[in-house]
C-alpha positions as CSV (number, residue, x, y, z in Angstrom):
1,X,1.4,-34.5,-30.7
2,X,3.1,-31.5,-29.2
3,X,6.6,-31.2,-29.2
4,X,8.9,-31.7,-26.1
5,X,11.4,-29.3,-27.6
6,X,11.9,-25.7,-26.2
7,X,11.8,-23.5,-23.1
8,X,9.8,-24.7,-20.1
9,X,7.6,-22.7,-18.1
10,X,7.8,-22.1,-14.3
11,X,5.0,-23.1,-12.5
12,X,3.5,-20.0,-11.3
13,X,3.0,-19.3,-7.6
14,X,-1.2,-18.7,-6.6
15,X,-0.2,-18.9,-3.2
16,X,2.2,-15.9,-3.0
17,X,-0.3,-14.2,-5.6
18,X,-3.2,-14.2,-4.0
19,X,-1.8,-13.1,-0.4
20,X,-0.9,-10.3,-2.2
21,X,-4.5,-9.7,-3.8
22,X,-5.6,-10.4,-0.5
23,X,-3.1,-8.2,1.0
24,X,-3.7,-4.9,-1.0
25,X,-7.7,-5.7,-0.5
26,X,-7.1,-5.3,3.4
27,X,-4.9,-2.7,3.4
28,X,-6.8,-0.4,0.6
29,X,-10.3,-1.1,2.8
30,X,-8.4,-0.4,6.2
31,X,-7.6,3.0,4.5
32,X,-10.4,4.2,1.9
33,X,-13.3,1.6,3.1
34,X,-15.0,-0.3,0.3
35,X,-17.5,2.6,-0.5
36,X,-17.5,3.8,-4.0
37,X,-15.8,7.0,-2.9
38,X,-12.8,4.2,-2.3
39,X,-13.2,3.4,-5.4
40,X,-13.3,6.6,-7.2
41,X,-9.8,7.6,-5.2
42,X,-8.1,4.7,-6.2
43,X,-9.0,5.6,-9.5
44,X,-7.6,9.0,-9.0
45,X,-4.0,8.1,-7.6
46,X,-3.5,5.3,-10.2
47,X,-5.3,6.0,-13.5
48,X,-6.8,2.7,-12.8
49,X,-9.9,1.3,-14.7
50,X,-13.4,1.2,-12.1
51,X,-13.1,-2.5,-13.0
52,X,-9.4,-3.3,-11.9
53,X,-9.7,-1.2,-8.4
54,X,-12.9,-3.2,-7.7
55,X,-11.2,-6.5,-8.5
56,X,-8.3,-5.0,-5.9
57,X,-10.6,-4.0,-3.4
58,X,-12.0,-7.7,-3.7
59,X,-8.9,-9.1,-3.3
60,X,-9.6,-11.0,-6.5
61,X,-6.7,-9.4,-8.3
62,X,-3.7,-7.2,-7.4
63,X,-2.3,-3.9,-8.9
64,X,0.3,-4.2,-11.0
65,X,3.8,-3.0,-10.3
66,X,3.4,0.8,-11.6
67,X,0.1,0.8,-9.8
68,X,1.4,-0.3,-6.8
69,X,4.3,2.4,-6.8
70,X,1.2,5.1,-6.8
71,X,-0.8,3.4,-4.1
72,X,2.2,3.2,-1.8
73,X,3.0,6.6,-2.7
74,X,-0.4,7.7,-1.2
75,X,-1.4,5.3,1.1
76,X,0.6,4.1,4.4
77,X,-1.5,1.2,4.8
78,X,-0.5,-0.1,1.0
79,X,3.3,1.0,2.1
80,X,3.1,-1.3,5.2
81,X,1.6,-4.3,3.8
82,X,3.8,-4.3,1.0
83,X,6.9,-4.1,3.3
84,X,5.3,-7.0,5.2
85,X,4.8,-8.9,2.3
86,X,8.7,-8.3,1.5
87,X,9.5,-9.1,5.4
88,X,11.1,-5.7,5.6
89,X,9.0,-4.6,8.4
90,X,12.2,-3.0,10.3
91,X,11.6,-0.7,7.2
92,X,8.1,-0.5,8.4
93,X,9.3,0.7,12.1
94,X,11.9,2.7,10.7
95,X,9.1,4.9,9.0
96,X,7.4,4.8,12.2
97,X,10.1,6.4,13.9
98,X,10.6,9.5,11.8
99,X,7.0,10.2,12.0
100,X,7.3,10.1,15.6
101,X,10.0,12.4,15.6
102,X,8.8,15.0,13.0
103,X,5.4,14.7,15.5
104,X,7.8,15.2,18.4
105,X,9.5,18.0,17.3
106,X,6.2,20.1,15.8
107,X,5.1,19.5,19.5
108,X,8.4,21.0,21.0
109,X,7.7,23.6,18.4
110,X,4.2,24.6,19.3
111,X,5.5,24.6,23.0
112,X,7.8,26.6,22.4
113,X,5.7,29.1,20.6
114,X,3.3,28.6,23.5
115,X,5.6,29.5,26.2
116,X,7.1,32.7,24.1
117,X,3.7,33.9,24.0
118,X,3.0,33.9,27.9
119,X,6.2,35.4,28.9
């Protein structure tokens, strides 16, 4: 008979688990593709194992939090889901914007440039 003594254990979410497997899958595929080259670049930002970035690229299992830090560090797509997984996607705008601008003002720039050269 097993004691009912002790500390219980929460139940764990699969729901909330695997939309984040599935998540990371769909946004690593919409990036990289599911080609082995995908696979091999993963491999490269994260120090991953070929086994664990296949089972991400599946959607059978998700990165860990360390892992994720690195994929979001190199990978908008991983940034975005993430961020919609969290419900911040005013974050996710908010990084739209300053690339807008940065693009914005390069183009002023090159204008700029342009216009010096012609005059």
């Amino acid at each position: 008979m097993v004691p009912t003594k002790g500390t219980t254990v929460p139940t764990r979410n699969d729901s909330a688990r695997k939309d984040y497997s599935t998540a990371m899958s769909l946004a690593l595929r919409k990036e990289l593709g599911q080609s082995a080259r995908a696979s091999k670049t993963v491999m490269r930002w994260t120090g991953a194992s070929e086994r664990a970035v296949k089972y991400w690229l599946s959607g059978t299992k998700g990165p860990s939090g360390s892992q994720l830090v690195l994929l979001a560090k190199h990978s908008d797509e991983v940034l975005r889901a993430f961020l919609h997984l969290c419900g911040r996607d005013l974050v996710e705008i908010s990084l739209e914007l300053e690339a807008a601008e940065a693009s914005i003002e390069r183009a002023a720039a090159i204008i700029k440039a342009v216009r010096s050269e012609v005059h």
